[in-house]
Every structure is written in C-alpha cells, then in structure tokens.
C-alpha positions in Angstrom: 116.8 99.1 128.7 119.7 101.3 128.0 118.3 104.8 126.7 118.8 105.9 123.4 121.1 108.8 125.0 123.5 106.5 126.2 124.1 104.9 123.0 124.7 108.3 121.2 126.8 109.6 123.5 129.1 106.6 123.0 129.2 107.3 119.0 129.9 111.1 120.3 133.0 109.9 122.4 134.6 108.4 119.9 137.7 110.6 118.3 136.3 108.6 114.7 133.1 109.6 114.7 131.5 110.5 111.2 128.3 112.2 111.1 127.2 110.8 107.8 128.0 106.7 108.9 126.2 107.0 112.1 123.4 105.1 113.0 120.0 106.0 111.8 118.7 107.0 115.1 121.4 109.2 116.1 121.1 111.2 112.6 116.6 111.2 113.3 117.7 112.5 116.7 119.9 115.0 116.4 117.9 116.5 112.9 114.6 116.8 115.2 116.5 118.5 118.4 118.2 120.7 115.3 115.6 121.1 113.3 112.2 120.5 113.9 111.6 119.9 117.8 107.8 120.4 117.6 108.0 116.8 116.3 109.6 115.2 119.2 106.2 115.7 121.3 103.6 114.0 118.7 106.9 111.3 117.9 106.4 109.9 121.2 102.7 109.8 121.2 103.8 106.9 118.5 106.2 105.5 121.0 105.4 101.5 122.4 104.9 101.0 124.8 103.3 98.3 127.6 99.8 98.3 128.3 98.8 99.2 131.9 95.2 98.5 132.2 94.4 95.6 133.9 90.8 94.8 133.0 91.8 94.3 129.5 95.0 92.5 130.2 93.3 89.4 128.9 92.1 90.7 125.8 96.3 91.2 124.7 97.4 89.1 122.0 100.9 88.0 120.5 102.0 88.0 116.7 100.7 84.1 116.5 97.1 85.2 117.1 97.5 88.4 114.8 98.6 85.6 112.2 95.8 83.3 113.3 92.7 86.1 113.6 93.8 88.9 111.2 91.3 88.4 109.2 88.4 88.5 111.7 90.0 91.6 113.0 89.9 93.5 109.5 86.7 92.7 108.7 85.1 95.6 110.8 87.6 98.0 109.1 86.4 96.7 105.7 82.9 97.4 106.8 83.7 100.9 107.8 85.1 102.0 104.4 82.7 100.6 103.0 79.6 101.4 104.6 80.6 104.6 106.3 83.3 106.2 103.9 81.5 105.5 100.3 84.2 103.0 99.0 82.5 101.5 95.8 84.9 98.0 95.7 86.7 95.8 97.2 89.9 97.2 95.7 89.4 100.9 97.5 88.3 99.3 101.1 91.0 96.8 101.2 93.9 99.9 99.8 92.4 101.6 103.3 92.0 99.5 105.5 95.7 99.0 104.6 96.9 102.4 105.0 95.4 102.5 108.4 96.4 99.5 109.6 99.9 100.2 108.9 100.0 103.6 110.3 98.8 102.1 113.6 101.7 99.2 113.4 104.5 99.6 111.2 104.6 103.6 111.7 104.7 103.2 115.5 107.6 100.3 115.2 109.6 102.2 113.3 109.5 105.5 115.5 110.5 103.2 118.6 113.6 102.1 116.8 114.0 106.1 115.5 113.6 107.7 119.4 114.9 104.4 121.4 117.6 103.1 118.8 116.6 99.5 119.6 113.8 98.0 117.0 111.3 95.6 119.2 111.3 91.8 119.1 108.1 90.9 117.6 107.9 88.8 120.4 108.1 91.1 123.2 104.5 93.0 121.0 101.3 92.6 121.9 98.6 93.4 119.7 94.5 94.4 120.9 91.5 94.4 118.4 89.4 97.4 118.6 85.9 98.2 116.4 87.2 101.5 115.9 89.8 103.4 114.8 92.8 102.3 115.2 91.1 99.4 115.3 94.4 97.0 116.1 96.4 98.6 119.0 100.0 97.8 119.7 101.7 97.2 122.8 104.6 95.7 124.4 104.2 92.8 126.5 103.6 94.6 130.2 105.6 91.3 131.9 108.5 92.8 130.8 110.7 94.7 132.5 113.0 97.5 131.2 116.1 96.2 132.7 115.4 92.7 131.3 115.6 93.8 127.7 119.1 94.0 126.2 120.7 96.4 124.3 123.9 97.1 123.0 125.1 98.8 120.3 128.1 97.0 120.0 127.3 93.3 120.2 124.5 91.3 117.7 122.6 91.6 114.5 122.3 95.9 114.2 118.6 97.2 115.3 118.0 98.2 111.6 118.1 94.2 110.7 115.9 93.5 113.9 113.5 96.3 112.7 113.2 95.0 109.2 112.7 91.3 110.7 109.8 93.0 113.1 108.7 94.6 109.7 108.7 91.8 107.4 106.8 89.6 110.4 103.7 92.2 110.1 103.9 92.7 106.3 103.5 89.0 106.0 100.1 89.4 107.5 98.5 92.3 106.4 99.5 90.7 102.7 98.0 87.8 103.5 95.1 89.5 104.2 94.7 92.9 102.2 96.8 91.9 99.2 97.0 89.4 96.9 94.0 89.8 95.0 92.7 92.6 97.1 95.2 95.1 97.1 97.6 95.3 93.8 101.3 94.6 95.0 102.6 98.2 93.7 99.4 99.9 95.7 100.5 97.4 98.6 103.8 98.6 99.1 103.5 102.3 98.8 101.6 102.1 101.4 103.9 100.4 103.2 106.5 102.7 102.6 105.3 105.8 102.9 103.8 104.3 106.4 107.7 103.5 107.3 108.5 106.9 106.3 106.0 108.8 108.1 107.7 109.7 111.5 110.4 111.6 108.9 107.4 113.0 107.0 106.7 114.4 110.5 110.1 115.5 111.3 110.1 117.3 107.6 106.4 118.9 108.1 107.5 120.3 111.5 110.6 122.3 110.3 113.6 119.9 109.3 114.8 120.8 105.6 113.4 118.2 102.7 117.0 117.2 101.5 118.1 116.3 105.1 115.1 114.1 105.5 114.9 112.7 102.0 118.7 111.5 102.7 117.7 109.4 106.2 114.6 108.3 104.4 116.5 106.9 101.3 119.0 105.1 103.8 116.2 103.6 105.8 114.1 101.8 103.0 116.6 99.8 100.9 117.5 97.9 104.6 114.1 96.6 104.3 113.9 94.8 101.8 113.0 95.2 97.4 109.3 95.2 97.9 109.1 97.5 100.4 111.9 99.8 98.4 109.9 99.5 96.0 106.5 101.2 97.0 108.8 104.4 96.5 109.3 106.2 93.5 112.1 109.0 94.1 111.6 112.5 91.5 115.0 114.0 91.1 115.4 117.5 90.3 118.8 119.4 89.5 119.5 122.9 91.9 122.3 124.5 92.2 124.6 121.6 90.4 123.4 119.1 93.3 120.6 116.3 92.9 117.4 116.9 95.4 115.2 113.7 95.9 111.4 113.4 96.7 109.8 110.3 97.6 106.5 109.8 95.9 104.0 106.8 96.3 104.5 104.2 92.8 100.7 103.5 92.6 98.0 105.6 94.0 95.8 104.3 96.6 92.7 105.4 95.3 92.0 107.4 98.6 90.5 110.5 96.8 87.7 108.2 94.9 86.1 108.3 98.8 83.2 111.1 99.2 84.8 113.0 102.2 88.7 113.0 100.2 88.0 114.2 97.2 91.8 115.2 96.4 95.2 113.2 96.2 97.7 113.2 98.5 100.9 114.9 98.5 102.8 112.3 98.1 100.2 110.5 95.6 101.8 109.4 91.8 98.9 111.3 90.3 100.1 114.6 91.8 101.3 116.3 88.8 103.7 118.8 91.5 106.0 117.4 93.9 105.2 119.3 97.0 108.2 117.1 99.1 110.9 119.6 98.0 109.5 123.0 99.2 110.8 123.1 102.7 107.4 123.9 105.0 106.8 126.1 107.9 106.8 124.1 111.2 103.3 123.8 111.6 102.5 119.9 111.7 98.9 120.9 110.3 98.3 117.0 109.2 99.2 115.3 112.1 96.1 113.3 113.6 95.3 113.5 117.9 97.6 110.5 118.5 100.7 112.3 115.9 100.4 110.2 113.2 
C-alpha cells in the first residue's frame, strides 16, 4: 500500500495547493508533526493492523459473523458493568458497553484513515472476541498483503466515503444490539461521535490548539452521516470578533451514576463549563496503555 507520505507529498507538489481544501489526513498530519507530536506515538498504538499469531488465527472472524454473533459477544461486557462496575439498569450497562466497544472499533478505524489516508474495506477487517477488555479486537485480514491493497488518491470513491461506509457497517451492529430499546438514540450517537473524534481529542490533549482541532473535527462528522452528526452538540463562544466551537456530547451517558466514576466527563452535556476551549498542556494524562 502506498504510504500516507506519498500521497501528501503529491498534494504538496502541486503549484494549487490550498491548505484549508486538503484532505483530512494531510491537515491531522501536519497539525500533530506541528503541534502536538507526543500524539503520533499513542496514535499508532490505535493503528490496524494484521494479526500475527498463528495459534489463534482460527479464532479471526469477518464483519458477517460480527453481524451474526454480536450479541453473544456483548453479553460478557454487559455482565461486567453490571456485576463488576455497579451499573443499576439495563440502560447504564448497555450506554457502556457501548462506549467501549466503539472506542476499540470505530476509534481505531478512524485513526487508520487519519495516519494512512486510506479508510479500510470492511472486508479486508477481521474481528476476535475476547472476555475482557477490549473484549472485541480488530484486525486486518493477515492474507493480505500490502502491495495488493490499492490506493490512489486520484482515482474512486474518496477514503472519507469508504470510511463512513466502514463506519455505518459497524454502527449498524452495535445498534442492533445496544440500542433500540437499550440505549436511547441521542445517548447512542454521542457516543458514537465523540468515539470518531477521539484520535483529535488526543491530538488536542497532547498540545495542538482547540480551534485547530475543533475545525478538522467539524469537517470530519457531517461526511458521516445525520445521526452520527448528530451525537454532537457544538457551544459557540464569541473572542476576539471570531466564533470558537466545542464539541460537547447531546445526551449524557450516565457514566458517572457508576461507583468508581463518580463525576462527568469533560465533554458530558451535564458539564455546566466547557473545558474543550482552554488549550491544555501536552501532557496526554487520559490516554489509556493501548492510547485510547
């Protein structure tokens, strides 16, 4: 596969190129080199990539057997929050198992098509239940090579349409399965979102200025489609005669009714403060062993 470096260099060649219409990737890329390069490190923890042990080769399954056995898969995660974390209902296991599971999928897709500039097929993905955390693992198929997957900037459907079809594929199931009746659809989607957005969230805690990642993050969302848009509620405050944005969740996910979390999240719509638009020192402080 043709690295992301070669396809930026191209946009760099050309005497036309404009900064502000370049591809999402390039902009992610050259804000983290800029910016905040502590995140480049924990960003390709999150990267895809194929799996290389061979006694559990087997055990690798593709998106029709996600679709098939998602729901035997969650129930172990349902358990946990239940059992071991003090969640009370349905509602409050289901809202995070949720988060979880799409920090372990849809985070890690999106920070391939971020770092590579090519979104994966969700055919080439390969998917391992685990009973713990992160209790589905993603991978990409190990049959296939580098050099046989294509990539062009110039030719096809843009990555950013591939990565929302990837996207939508995976939202489809874990709705299927943790919403509907479990998981209101406004709780649903914010967690989508702010799981989309979280390799920015990285980029932003580790040193790149709020505005600059609030701009690639309100280009990135609308491509994926009105619910998913929708999970994010953007405060607006006026400085300096220009308008600053911060994303905040549109429903809470009742994360701090746990025992052990007995507070709301930054980005939470209870949170009276917005903390998004105070620019942070590059610290990373939230990010998790594997960089989410």
């Amino acid at each position: 596969m043709r690295g992301y470096a070669d396809a930026s260099k191209h946009q760099k060649d050309d005497e036309r190129f404009n900064p502000e219409a370049a591809s999402l990737p390039y902009r992610f890329t050259e804000l983290v080199e800029r910016s905040a390069p502590g995140a480049r490190p924990l960003l390709e923890k999150r990267l895809i990539v194929p799996y290389s042990g061979m006694a559990a080769m087997a055990e690798l399954r593709d998106y029709d057997s996600l679709e098939r056995n998602c729901s035997a898969w969650i129930q172990p995660l349902l358990q946990h929050f239940t059992e071991e974390r003090g969640a009370t209902t349905v509602k409050i296991a289901a809202s995070q198992a949720l988060k979880s599971l799409a920090q372990s999928l849809l985070n890690r897709v999106v920070v391939n098509y971020l770092l590579t500039g090519r979104a994966p097929r969700v055919g080439e993905l390969r998917f391992l239940p685990r009973g713990k955390a992160p209790w589905i693992e993603l991978f990409l198929d190990p049959r296939i090579m580098p050099e046989e997957v294509d990539f062009d900037p110039d030719k096809g459907p843009s990555e950013l349409f591939q990565l929302s079809i990837t996207i939508e594929n995976i939202v489809n199931v874990l709705h299927a399965e943790l919403g509907r009746r479990k998981t209101p659809k406004p709780v649903f989607f914010s967690s989508v979102a702010l799981a989309i957005l979280s390799p920015l969230m990285v980029a932003r805690r580790h040193g790149a200025h709020p505005q600059e990642v609030a701009a690639l993050m309100r280009r990135l969302l609308p491509a994926l489609g009105k619910d998913i848009n929708s999970g994010v509620v953007w405060r607006q405050r006026l400085v300096d005669g220009r308008t600053e944005y911060a994303p905040r969740r549109k429903a809470c996910c009742l994360k701090y009714a746990l025992p052990d979390k007995p507070h709301l999240c930054s980005t939470c719509s209870r949170r009276p403060e917005t903390l998004f638009f105070e620019k942070v020192p590059a610290l990373g402080g939230h990010d998790t062993a594997d960089g989410r």
